[in-house]
C-alpha positions as CSV (number, residue, x, y, z in Angstrom):
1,X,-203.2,146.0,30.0
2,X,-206.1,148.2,30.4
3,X,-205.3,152.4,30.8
4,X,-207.7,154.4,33.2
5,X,-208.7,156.9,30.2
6,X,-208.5,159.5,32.9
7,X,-204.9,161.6,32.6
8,X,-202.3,160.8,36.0
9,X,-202.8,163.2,38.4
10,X,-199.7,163.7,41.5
11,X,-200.0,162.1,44.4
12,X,-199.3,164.2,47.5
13,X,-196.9,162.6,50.1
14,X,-198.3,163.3,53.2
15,X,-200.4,162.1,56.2
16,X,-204.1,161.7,56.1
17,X,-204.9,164.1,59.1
18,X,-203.2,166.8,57.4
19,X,-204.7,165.6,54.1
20,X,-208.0,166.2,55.3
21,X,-207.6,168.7,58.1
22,X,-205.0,171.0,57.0
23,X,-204.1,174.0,59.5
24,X,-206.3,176.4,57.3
25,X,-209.4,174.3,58.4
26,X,-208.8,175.2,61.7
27,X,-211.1,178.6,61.2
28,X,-214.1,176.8,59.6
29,X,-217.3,176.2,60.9
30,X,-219.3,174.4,58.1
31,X,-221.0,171.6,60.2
32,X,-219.6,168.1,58.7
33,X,-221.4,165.7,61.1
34,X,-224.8,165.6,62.9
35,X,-226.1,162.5,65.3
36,X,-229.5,161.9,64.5
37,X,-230.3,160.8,67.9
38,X,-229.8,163.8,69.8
39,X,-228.9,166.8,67.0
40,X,-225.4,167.4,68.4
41,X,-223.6,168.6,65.9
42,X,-219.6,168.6,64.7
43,X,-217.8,171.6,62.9
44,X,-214.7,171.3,60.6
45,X,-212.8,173.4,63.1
46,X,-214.1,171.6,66.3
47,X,-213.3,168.2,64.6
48,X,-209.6,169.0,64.2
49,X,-209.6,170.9,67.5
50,X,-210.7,168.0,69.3
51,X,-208.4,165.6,66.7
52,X,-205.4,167.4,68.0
53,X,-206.5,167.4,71.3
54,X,-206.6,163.3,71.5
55,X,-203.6,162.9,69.8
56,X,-201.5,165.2,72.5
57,X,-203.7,163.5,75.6
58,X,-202.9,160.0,73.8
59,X,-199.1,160.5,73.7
60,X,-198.8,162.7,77.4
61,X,-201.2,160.1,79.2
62,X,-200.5,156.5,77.7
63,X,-197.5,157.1,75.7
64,X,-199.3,156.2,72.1
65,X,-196.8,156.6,68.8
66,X,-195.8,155.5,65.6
67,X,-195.6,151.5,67.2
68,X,-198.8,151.5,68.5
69,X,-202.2,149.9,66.9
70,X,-205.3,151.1,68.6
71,X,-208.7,149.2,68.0
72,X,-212.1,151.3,68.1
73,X,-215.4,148.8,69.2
74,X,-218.3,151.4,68.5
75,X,-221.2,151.7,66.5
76,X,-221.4,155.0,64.4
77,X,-221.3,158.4,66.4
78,X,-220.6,162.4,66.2
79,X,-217.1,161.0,68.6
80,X,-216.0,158.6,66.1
81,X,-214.5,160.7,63.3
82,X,-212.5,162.6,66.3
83,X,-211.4,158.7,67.6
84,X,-210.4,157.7,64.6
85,X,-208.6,161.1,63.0
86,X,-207.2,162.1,66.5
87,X,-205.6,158.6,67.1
88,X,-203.6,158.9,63.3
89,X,-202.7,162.9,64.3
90,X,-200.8,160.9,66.9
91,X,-198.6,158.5,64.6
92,X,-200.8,155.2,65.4
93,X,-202.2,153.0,63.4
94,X,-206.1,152.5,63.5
95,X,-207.9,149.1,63.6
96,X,-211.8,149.6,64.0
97,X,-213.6,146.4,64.8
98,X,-217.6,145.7,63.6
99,X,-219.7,147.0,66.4
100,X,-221.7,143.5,66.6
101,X,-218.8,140.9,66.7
102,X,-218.9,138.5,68.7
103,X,-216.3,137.2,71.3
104,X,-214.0,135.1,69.0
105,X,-214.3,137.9,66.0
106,X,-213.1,140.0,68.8
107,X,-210.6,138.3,69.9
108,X,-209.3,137.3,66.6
109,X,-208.9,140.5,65.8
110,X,-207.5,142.0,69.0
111,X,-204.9,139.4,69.1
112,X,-203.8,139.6,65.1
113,X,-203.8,142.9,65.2
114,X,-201.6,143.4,68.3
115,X,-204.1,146.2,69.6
116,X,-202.3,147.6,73.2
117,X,-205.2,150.4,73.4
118,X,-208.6,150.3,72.9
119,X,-211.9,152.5,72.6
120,X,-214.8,151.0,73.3
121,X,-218.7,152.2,73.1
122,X,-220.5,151.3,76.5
123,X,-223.2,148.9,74.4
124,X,-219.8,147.4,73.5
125,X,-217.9,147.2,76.6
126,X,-219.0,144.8,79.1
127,X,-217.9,142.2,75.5
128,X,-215.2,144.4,75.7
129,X,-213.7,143.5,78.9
130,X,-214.9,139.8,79.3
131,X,-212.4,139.1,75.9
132,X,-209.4,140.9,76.8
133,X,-209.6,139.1,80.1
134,X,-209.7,135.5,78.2
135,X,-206.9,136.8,76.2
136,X,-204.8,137.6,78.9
137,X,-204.9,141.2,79.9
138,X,-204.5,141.9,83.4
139,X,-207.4,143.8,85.0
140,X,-204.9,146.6,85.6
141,X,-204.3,147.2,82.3
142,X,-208.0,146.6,80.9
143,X,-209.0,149.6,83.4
144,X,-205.9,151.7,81.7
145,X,-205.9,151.0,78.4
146,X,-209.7,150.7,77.8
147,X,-211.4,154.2,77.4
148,X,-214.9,154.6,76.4
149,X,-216.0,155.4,72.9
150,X,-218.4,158.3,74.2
151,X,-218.7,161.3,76.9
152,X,-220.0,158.9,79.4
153,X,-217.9,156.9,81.6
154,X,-218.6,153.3,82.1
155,X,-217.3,152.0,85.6
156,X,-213.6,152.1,85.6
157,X,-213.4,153.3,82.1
158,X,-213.2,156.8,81.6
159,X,-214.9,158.6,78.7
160,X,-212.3,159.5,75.7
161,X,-213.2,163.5,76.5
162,X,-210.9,163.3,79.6
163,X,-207.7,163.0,77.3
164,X,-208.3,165.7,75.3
165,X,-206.0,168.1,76.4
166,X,-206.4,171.7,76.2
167,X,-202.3,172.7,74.9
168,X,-203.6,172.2,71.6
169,X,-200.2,173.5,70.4
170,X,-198.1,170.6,71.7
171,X,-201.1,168.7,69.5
172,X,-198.6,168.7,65.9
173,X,-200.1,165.8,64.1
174,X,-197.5,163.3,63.3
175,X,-195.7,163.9,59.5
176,X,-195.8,160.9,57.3
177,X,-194.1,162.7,54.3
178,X,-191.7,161.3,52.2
179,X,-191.3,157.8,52.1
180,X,-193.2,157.3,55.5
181,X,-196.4,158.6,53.9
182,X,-196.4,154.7,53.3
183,X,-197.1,153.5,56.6
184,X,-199.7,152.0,57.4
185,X,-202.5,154.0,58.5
186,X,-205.4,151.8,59.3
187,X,-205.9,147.9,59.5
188,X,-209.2,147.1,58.3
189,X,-210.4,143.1,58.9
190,X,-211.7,141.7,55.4
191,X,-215.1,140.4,55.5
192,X,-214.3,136.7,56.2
193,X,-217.0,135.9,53.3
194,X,-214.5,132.4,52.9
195,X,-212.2,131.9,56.1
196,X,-211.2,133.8,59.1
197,X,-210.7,137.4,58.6
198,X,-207.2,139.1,57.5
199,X,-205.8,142.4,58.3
200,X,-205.8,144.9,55.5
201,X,-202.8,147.2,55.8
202,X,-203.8,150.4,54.1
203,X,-201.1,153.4,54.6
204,X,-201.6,157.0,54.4
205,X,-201.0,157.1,50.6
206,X,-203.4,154.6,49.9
207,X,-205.9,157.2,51.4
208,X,-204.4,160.5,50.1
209,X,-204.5,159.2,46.7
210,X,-207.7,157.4,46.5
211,X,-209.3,160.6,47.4
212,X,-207.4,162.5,44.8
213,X,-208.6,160.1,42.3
214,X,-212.2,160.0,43.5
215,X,-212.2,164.1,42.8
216,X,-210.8,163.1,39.4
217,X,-213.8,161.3,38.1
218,X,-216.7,162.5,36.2
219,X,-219.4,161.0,38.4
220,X,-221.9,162.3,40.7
221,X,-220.4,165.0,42.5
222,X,-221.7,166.0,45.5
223,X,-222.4,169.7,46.3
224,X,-221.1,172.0,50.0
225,X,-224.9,172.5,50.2
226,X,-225.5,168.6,49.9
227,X,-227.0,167.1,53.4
228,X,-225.7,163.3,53.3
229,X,-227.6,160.1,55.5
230,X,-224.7,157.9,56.7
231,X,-225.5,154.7,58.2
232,X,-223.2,152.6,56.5
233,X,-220.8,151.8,59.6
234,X,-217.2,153.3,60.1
235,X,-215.2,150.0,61.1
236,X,-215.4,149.1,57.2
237,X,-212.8,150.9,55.0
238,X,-215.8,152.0,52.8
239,X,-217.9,153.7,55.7
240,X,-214.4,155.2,56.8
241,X,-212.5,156.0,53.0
242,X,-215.8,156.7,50.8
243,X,-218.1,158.5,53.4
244,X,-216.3,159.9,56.6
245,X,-213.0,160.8,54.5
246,X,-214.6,161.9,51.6
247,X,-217.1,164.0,52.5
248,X,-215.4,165.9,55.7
249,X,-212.9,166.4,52.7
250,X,-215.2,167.8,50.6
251,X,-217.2,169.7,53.5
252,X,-220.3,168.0,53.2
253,X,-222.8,167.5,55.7
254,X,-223.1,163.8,57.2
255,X,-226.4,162.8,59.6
256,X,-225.4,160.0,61.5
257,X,-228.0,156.9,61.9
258,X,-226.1,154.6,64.5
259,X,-228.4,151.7,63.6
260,X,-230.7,151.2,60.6
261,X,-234.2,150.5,60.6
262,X,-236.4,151.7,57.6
263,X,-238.7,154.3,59.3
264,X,-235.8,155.9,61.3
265,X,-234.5,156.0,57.5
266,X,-237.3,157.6,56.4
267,X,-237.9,159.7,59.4
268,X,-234.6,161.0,59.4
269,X,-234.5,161.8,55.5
270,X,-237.8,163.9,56.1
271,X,-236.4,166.0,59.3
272,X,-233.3,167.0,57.9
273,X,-234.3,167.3,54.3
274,X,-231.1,164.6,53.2
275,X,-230.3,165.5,49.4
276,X,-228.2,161.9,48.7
277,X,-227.1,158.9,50.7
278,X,-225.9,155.0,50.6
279,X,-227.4,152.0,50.5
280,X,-226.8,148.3,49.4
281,X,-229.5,146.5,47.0
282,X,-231.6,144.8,49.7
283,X,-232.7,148.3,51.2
284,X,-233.3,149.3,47.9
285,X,-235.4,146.1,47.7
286,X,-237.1,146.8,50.4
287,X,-238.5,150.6,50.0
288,X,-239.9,148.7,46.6
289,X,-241.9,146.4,48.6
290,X,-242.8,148.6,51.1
291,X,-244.9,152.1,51.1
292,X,-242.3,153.9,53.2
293,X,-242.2,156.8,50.7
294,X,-246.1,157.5,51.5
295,X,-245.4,157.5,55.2
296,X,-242.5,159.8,55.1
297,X,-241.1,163.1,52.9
298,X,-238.9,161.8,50.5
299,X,-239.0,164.6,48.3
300,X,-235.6,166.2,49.5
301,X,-233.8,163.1,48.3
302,X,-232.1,163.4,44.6
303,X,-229.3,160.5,44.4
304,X,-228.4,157.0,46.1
305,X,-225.3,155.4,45.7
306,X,-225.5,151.6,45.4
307,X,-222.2,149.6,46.2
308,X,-221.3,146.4,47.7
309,X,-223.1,144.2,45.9
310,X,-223.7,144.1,41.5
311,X,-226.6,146.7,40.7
312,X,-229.2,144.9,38.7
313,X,-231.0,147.6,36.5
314,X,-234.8,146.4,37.0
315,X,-233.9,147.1,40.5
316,X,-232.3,150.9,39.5
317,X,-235.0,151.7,37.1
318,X,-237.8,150.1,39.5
319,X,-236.4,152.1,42.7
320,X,-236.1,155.6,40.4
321,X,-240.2,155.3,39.7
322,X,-241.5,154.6,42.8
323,X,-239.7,157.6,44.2
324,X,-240.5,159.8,41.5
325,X,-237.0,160.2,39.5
326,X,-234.2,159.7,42.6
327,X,-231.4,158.6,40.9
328,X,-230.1,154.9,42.1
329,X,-226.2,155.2,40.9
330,X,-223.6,152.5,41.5
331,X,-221.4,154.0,44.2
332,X,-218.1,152.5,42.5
333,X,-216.2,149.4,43.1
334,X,-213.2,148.7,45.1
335,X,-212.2,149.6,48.5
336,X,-210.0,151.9,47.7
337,X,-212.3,152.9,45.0
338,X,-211.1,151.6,41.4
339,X,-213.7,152.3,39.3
340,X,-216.5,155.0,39.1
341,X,-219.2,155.0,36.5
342,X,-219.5,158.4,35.0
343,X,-222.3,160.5,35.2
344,X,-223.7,160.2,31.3
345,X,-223.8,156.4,31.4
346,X,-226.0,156.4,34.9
347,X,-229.1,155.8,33.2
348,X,-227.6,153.1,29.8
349,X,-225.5,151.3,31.8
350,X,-226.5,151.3,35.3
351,X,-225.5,147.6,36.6
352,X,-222.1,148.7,35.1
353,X,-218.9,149.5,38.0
354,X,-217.6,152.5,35.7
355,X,-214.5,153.4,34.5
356,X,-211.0,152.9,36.1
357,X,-210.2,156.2,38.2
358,X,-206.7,157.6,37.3
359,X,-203.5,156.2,37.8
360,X,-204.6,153.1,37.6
361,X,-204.3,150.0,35.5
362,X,-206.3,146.7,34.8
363,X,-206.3,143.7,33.4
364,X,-209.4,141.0,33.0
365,X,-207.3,137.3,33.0
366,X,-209.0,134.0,32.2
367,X,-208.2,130.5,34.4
368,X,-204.9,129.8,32.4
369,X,-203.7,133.4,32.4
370,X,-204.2,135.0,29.6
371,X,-205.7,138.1,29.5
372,X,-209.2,138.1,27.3
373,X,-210.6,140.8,25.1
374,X,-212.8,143.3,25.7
375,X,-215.8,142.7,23.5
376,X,-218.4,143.1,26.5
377,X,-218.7,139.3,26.2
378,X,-215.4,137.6,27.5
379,X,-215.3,137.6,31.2
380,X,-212.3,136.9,33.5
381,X,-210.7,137.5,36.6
382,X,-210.1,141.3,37.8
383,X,-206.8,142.4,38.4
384,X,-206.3,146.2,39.6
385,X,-203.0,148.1,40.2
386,X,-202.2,151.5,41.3
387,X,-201.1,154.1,44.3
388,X,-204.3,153.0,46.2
389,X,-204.3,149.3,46.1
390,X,-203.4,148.2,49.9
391,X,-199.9,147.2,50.9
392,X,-200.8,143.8,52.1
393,X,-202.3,141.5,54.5
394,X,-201.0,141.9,58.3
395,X,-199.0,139.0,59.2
396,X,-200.0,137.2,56.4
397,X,-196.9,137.0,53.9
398,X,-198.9,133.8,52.2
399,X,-201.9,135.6,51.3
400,X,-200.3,138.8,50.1
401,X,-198.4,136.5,47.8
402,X,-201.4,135.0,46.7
403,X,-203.3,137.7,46.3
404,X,-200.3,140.2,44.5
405,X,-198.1,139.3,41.8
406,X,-194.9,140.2,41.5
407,X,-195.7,143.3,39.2
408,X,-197.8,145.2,41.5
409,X,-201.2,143.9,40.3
410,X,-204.5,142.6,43.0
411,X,-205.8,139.8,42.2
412,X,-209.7,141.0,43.2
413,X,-211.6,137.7,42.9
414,X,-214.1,139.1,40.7
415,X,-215.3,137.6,37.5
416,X,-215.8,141.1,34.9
417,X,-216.4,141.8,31.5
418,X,-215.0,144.7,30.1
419,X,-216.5,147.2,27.3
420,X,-213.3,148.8,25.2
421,X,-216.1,151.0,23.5
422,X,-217.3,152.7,26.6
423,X,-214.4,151.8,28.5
424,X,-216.8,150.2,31.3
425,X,-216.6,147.5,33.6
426,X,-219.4,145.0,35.1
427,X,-218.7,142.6,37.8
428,X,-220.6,139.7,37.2
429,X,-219.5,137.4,40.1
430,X,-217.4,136.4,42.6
431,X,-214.6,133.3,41.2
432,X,-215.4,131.7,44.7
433,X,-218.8,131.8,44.6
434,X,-219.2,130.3,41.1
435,X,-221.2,127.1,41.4
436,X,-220.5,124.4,39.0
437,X,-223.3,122.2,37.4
438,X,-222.5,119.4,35.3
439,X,-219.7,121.4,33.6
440,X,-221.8,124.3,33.0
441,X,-220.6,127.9,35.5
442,X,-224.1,129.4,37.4
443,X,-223.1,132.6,38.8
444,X,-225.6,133.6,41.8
445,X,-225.8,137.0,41.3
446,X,-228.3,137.4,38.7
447,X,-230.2,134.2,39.8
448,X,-230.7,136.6,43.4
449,X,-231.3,139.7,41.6
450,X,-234.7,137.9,39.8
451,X,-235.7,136.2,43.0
452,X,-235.4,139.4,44.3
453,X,-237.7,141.1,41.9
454,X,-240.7,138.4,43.1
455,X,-243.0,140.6,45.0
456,X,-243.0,137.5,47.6
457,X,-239.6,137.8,48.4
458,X,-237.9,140.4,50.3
459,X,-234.1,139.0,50.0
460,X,-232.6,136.2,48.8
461,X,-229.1,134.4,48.0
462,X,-227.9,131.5,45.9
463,X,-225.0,128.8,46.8
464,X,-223.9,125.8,45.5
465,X,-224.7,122.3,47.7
466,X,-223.1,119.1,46.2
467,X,-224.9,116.6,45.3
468,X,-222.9,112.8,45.8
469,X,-225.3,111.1,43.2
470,X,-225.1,113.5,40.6
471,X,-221.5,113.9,41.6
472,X,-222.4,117.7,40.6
473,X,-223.4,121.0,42.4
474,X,-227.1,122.4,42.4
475,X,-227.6,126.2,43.1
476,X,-229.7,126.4,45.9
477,X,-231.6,129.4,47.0
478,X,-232.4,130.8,50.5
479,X,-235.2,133.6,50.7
480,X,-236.8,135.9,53.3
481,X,-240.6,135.5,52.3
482,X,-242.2,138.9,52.1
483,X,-245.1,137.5,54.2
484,X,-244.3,135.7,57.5
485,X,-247.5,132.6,56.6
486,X,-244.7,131.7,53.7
487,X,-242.1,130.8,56.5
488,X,-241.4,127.3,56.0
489,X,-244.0,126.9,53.6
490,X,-243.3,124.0,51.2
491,X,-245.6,124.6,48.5
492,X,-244.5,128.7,48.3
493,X,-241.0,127.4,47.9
494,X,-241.8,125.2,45.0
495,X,-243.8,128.1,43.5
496,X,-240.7,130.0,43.7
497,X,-238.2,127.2,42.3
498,X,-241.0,127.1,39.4
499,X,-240.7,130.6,38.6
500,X,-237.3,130.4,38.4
501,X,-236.9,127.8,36.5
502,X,-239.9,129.5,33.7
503,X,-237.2,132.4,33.5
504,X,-233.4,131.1,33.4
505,X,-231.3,128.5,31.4
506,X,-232.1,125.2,32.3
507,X,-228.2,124.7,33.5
508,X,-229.7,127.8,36.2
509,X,-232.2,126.4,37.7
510,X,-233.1,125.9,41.6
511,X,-232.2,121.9,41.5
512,X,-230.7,122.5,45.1
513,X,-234.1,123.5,45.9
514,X,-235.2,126.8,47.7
515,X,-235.4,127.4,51.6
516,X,-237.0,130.1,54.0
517,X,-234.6,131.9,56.5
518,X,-235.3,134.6,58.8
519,X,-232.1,137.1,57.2
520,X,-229.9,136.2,54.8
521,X,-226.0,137.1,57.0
522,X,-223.8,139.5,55.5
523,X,-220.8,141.5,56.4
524,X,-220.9,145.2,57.4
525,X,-220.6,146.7,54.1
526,X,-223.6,144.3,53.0
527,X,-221.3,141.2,50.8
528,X,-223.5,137.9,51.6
529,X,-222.2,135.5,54.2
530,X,-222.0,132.5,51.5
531,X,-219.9,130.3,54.1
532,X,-222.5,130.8,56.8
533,X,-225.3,129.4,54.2
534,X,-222.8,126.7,53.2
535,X,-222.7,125.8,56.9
536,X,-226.4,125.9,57.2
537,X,-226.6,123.7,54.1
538,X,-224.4,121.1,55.4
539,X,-226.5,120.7,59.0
């Protein structure tokens, strides 16, 4: 059993609305959220005005409680923080869905998650509407229970501004104190990175206490003055628990970008002066390759946070001189966050996830169950528990027994070494995504970091295809070629499996060969689509 070395903290038993919006927030006016696209602007105060406002037009207009799951279908936006906070002031449970699913993801999720109202962005709703009517909804009901995501109506569908109603006194947020604060608060879909997609139950406590231990930890701590680029979206739990929580908790400043693109990331760092914001490795990656820091004021900028995917430290200490000493920092791991690296190991041990955050407990288990030691050397399985680890997987009894045991501890899937000196972790890989050669384990992660760190390539990722003759699997490598004339070039990919295989072990190298592809597919929160390339392999 591995301690967090940080002391228990207590755990509030209350709801997240009143968590983050207590009634005392109702007098300030420190602006939390800015859209990029047209400078509106979003106080504490107007936020939960406009929360409590929903929640009393939600349950006068459409009856909405405690039973009911509503599903938000939007991109980022200054409305979605009043969506998402003004549905749980009114006792329902929130399922956001990725603004670019397509109709089955959609549907999947709609179904599974029993949504009976919905908000929907007008880029989103036409989708919208044609899946609920192959589900079954009448057209009756689509036109009642389908409000838009924004101040604009679109055709029957009015805009979610018309139910805020003005009695903001009969607008009491729903209590979830007591034993109730562990009902379920939002159902987040996994990414799907190895089958369909599973609900994520995660209740009010989950939240409250994940942000208590997140203000426990010694790492970078963001400052009231701070202005904060958020583009990472809102329908994953870390756009909605690490950035949208956090930071209207905190009262810090968030510019919305609704859809990424390097120069609007630029431009929008250099017009607003953003002191910090997120980002996953390939973005990183690509201001390296790119002179985006020449074309646009970046000297505002003091910290990004790295998460989703391991943070190789070439790529931190690279990224940190070509912007002249912003700090690349790993954003944490786990989602509720589990661990947090500290603020004096950011530059020794930068690849490294941190340490556990208070009240939490770990173990690192091998393939037969026995937990190994922590020599920085001996890897094993991750296994997390404490007041922020989810309650379980919606309607999926199998999988949460899979996934829990019986004492309370997740299961994570990811392979870690642990440092009892430092008291650090390092993910190293994911157990599924190992790929076995000829007895020996290949784990793709640091095989895509090098590739990654060719000045050719822009992104890459590594799976395992089987080879029937060698009765064995070869890692295989799929890159974006920094320069379109390498598309589909077969003598640039056999300069690439050639570098490779100067560099690693030989059990490492690129038997599976290497291929071009246009983008390599990923979830929201940036984890690589290894299915989808597996599926590509196989055609």
């Amino acid at each position: 059993m591995i301690k967090s070395s940080f002391k228990d903290i207590e755990i509030p038993k209350t709801s997240i609305f009143d968590f983050i919006l207590p009634e005392h927030q109702q007098s300030n006016d420190k602006t939390v959220f800015i859209d990029s696209t047209n400078d509106n602007s979003l106080t504490i105060s107007q936020l939960r005005k406009y929360s409590l406002q929903l929640a009393y037009g939600l349950r006068k207009y459409h009856n909405i409680g405690k039973s009911d799951k509503v599903l938000i279908y939007s991109p980022n936006s200054i409305a979605y923080p009043i969506l998402l906070l003004g549905t749980s002031a009114a006792g329902a449970c929130v399922s956001p869905a990725n603004h670019a699913y397509n109709e089955f993801e959609l549907s999947h999720q709609i179904e599974d998650s029993e949504a009976s109202f919905i908000f929907a962005h007008p880029d989103n709703m036409d989708l919208a509407i044609k899946t609920l009517k192959e589900i079954g909804w009448p057209e009756s009901k689509i036109n009642e229970r389908v409000v838009s995501a924004t101040e604009e109506s679109f055709g029957n569908h009015v805009p979610y501004t018309q139910l805020l109603c003005d009695d903001i006194q009969r607008g009491i947020p729903e209590k979830f104190d007591g034993d109730s604060a562990h009902d379920v608060a939002l159902i987040c879909y996994s990414s799907g990175t190895t089958g369909a997609s599973k609900g994520v139950m995660t209740t009010h406590r989950n939240f409250v206490a994940n942000l208590c231990q997140s203000d426990n930890t010694r790492a970078f701590a963001l400052q009231v003055n701070d202005v904060t680029l958020t583009f990472l979206p809102f329908c994953h739990i870390f756009g909605i628990l690490g950035l949208l929580y956090t930071l209207g908790k905190q009262n810090v400043t968030q510019v919305l970008l609704p859809r990424f693109s390097l120069d609007a990331f630029g431009a929008v760092i250099e017009k607003y002066g953003i002191t910090a914001t997120w980002a996953v490795p390939p973005i990183l990656n690509s201001i390296l390759k790119t002179d985006i820091e020449k074309k646009f004021d970046f000297s505002s900028l003091r910290v990004v946070h790295v998460g989703a995917t391991p943070l190789g430290a070439d790529l931190t200490n690279s990224f940190s001189d070509k912007l002249e000493g912003v700090v690349a920092v790993s954003n944490g791991y786990g989602n509720p966050l589990v661990c947090k690296l500290p603020l004096e190991y950011t530059k020794t041990h930068p690849s490294y996830i941190g340490k556990l955050v208070c009240n939490t407990t770990a173990r690192l288990v091998d393939e037969n169950g026995q937990d190994v030691p922590g020599d920085n050397k001996s890897s094993g399985e991750l296994w997390v528990k404490g007041p922020q680890v989810m309650k379980g997987y919606l309607n999926r009894p199998d999988a949460t027994a899979e996934s829990m045991t019986s004492d309370g501890f997740f299961k994570t899937g990811d392979i870690a070494i642990y440092d009892s000196k430092t008291r650090l972790f390092k993910v190293v890989d994911r157990m599924k995504e190992l790929i076995k050669y000829k007895g020996f384990q290949v784990t793709p992660a640091p095989l895509e970091a090098l590739i990654m760190s060719n000045t050719e390539v822009m992104d890459a990722a590594v799976i395992g295809v089987y080879d029937d003759k060698q009765a064995t699997e070869l890692p295989r490598a799929y890159v974006v070629p920094q320069h379109a004339s390498n598309f589909n070039n077969a003598a640039w990919c056999a300069e690439i499996g050639a570098w490779v295989a100067d560099t690693v072990a030989n059990h490492s190298k690129l038997r599976g060969g290497v291929c071009t592809i246009d983008v390599i597919p990923k979830t929201a929160s940036g984890k690589i689509l290894r299915k989808n390339l597996r599926t590509l392999a196989a055609q």
